[in-house]
N, C-alpha and C positions, 0 to 999 in steps of 0.2 A: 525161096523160089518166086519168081515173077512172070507175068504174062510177056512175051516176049512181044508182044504186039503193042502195048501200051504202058510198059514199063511198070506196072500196078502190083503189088507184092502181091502173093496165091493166101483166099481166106486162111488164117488159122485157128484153133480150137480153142479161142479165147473168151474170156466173158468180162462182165463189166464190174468193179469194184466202185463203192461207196454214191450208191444210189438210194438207199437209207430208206425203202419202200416202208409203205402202212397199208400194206397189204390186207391185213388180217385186223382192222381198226373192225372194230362193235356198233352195230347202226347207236347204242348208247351213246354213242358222241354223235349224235344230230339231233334239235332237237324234236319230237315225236311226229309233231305240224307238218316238217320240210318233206318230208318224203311221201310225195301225194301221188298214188297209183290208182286209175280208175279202168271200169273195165267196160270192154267195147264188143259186141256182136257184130259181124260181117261173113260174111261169104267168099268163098274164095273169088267168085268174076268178079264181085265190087272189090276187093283189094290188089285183083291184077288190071281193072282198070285204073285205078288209084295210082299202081305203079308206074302206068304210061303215063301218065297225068303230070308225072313229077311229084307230087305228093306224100312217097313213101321215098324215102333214099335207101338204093342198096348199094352198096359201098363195092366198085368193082374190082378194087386191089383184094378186099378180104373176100369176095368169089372168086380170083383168081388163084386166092394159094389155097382155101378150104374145099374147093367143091366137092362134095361127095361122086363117090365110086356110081357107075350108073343101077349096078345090083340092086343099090338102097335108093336108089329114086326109085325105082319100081317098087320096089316091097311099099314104100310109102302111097304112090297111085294104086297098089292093091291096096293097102289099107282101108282108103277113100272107099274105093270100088266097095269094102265089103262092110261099110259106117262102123269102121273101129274110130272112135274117139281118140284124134291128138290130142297131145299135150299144147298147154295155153303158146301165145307169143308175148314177147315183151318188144313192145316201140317206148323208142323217147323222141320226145316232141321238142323241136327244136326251137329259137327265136321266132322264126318262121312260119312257125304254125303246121311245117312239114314233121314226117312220122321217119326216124332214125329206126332200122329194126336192130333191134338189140339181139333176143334170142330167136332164132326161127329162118333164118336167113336161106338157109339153106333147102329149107321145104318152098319157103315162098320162091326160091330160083326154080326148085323141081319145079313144082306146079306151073310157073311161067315156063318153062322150055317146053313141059307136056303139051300146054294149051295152045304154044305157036309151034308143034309139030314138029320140035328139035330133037325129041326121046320116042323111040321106040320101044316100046315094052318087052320086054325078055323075061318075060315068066308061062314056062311050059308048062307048068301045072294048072294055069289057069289057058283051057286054048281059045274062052272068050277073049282074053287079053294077051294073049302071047303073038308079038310082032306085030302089035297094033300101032298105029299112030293116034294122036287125040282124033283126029278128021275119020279114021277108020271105026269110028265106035258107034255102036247105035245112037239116035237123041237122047233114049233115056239114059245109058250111061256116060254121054258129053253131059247130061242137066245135073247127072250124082256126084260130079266132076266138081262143075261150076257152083252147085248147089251145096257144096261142105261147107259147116256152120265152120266159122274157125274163133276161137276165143280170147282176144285181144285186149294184153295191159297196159295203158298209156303211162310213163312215165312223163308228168307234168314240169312243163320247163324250164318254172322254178326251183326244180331241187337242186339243191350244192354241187357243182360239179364233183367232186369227191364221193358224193354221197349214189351221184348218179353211177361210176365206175365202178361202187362197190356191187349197188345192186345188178350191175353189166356182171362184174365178175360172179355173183351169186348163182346167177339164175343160169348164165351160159352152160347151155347142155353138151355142146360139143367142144372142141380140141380147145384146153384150157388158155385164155389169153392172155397177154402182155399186154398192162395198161395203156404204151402208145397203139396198139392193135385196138383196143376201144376207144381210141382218142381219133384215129384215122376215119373209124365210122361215127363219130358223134361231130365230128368240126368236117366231115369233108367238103374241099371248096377248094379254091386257090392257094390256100393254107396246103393241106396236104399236099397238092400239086408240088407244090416248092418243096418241099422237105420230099420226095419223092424225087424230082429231079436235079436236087444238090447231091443226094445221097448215092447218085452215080458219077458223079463228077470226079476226076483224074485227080484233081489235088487231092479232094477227101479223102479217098479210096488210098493214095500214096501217105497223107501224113495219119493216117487212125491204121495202117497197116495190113488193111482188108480185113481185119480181124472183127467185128461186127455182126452182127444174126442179123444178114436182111429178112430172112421169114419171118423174124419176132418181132423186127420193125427197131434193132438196139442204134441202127446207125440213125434211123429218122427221130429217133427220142432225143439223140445227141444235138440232131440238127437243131429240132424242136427246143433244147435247153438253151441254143445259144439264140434263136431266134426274141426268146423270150425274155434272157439278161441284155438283150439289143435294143428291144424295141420297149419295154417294159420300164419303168422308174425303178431301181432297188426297193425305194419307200413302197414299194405296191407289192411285195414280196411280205407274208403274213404270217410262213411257217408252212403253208400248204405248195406244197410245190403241183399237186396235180391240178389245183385251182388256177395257179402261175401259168401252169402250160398250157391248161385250155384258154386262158384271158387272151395268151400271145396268138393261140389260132383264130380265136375268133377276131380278132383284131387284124392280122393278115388278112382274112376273111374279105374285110374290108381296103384293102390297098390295091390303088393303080399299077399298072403293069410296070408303069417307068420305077414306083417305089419298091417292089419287087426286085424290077435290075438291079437297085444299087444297093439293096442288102444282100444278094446274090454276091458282089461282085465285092462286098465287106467278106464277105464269108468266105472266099474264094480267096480275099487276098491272108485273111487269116491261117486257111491251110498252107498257103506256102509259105509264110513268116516264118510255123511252129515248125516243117519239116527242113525249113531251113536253118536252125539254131539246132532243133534237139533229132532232128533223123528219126530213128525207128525209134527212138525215146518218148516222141511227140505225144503227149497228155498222158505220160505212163510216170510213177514217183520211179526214182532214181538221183542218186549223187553224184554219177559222172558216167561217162560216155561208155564208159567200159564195165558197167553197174551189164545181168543179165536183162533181158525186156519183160519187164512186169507187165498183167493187164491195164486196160486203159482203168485212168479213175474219172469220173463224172462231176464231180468237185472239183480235180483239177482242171479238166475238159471247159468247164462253165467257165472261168478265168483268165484261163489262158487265151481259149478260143474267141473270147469276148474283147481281152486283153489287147492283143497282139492284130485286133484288126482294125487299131485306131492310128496305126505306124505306118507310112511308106516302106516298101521293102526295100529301098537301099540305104534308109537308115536302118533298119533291123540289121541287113547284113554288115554294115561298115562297123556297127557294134556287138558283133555277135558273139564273142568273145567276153567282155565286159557281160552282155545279158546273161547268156551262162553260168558265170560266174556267181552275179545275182542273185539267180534263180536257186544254184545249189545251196547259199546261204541261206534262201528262205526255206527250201526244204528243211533244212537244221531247226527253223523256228518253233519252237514248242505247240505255238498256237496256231502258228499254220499249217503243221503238220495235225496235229489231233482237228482242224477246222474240215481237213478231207481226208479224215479216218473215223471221226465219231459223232454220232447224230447229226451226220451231213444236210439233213435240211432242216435243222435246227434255225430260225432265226439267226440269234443270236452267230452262229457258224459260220451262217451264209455271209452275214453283213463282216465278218473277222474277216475271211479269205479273200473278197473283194476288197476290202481297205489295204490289205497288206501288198496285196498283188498289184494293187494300182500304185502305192506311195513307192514300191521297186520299178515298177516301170517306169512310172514319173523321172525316178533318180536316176537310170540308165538314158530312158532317149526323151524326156523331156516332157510338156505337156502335150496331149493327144492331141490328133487334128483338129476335132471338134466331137 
């Protein structure tokens, strides 16, 4: 089924194969030093000044898909109201010297919408506070407001990137995340930008099939993989791939808007190469055209995607045939096939798929542009 307005196939209920996560790795593999947490007393008015300041980043993609229901912002402004003690927050502190909030995001939003008069309270049990706005309150309960101690762990900016998403996914109290979901709030910048407005882009959307979890953030991880075997040396590739991917944002972080365009426009030309050779095939394994549509794989995706955007498309098309062909040879390859099926960010794996994919490329259209 397709959008009949943009020709874009309707999402389907697919998921992502051979992403080969370390989700569940043991702070035991870091070692005991790196992971430097200290802890910080403030107020909630000095952390919502801080907020306007620039100083604290709250990442407005992940308040736009988590915001809580307004029931539990109130129960939480009653909380305040009646000194029940929250629970701590976690920031991580970036290059910058700015404070990334890791856990708590969603109170520090309540709090700011209360304090600039965007929440009105809806709790009838209390009729000091029911249909109040912050401005409607006495001073002494605006000062009980402003005046909640709040208990703040800085995650220091040296720790491992890996080691930083672990303790991300640790501590996160609410709706459990996908590591590009912590990678969007720890590198936001120009970086996410982009992988955000690729990830609506016609080509993408037609050659990955719609099939992708934009809530989980799986099409901007994809972006994000190839951004990284783009812009990245293979030699900088260590085994950590979460390390990989934040190096590639933080490093966009840093590019002009013109450098920007022309990886856009690498990436762009890449989605139409792959859906114009392999169709609804495009980064799925398969042996020929008439194979059912497997989920996308991620190993293939890093390859291909990377592959296929060093070619003009009219030589892609004029050989497209011959590439096909190719390709299904290499799927037969023992080692390129177990390279994006097992311990996929294995070094040694990563550096196999890449060599094989390129000396077939090579041998179809020749040496890449540059």
């Amino acid at each position: 089924m397709t959008d009949a307005k943009e020709g874009i196939p309707a999402p389907e209920s697919a998921d992502i194969e051979g992403l080969d996560r370390d989700e569940d790795i043991s702070f035991g593999d870091y070692p005991i030093d790196t992971v430097l947490i200290r802890n910080e007393n403030r107020t909630v008015h000095d952390v919502l000044r801080r907020i306007e300041k620039g100083s604290f980043v709250m990442d407005p993609d992940f308040q736009r898909d988590f915001i809580w229901a307004e029931d539990k912002q109130c129960k939480l402004v009653e909380s305040v109201m009646m000194r029940i003690p929250l629970p701590v927050f976690y920031l991580a502190e970036n290059s910058k010297g700015q404070m990334i909030v890791v856990d708590g995001l969603q109170r520090l939003s309540t709090f700011q919408r209360f304090v600039n008069n965007e929440l009105r309270l809806k709790l009838p049990h209390q009729s000091e506070l029911h249909n109040k706005y912050f401005k409607d309150l006495s001073p002494k309960l605006q000062n009980r407001v402003e005046d909640c101690n709040l208990v703040l762990y800085v995650i220091d900016a040296k720790v491992p990137a890996q080691a930083l998403l672990d303790i991300f996914e640790r501590v996160n109290g609410g709706v459990p995340l996908t590591r590009q979901q912590m990678r969007n709030c720890l590198y936001s910048g120009t970086a996410t930008r982009f992988l955000k407005n690729e990830s609506n882009n016609a080509s993408f959307l037609r050659s990955t099939g719609g099939s992708l979890n934009k809530k989980t953030m799986r099409d901007r991880e994809l972006i994000n993989r190839f951004c990284a075997f783009t812009i990245l040396d293979l030699s900088l590739y260590k085994g950590d791939m979460d390390d990989f991917l934040a190096q590639a944002l933080e490093k966009m972080n840093t590019f002009s808007e013109s450098t920007l365009e022309l990886l856009s426009a690498r990436f762009r030309a890449s989605m139409r190469n792959n859906y114009l050779i392999f169709g609804k095939h495009a980064f799925r394994k398969h042996l020929s055209p008439y194979d059912s549509r497997s989920v996308i794989n991620a190993s293939l995706w890093d390859v291909m995607s990377t592959g296929l955007s060093y070619y003009p498309e009219s030589l892609v098309e004029a050989r497209a045939e011959e590439l096909k062909s190719s390709f299904y040879s290499l799927m037969g390859n023992f080692v390129f096939k177990e390279a994006i099926s097992l311990g996929t960010n294995q070094l040694v794996r990563v550096s196999a798929r890449f060599k094989l994919t390129k000396e077939m490329l090579k041998e179809v259209l020749g040496d890449p542009e540059d």
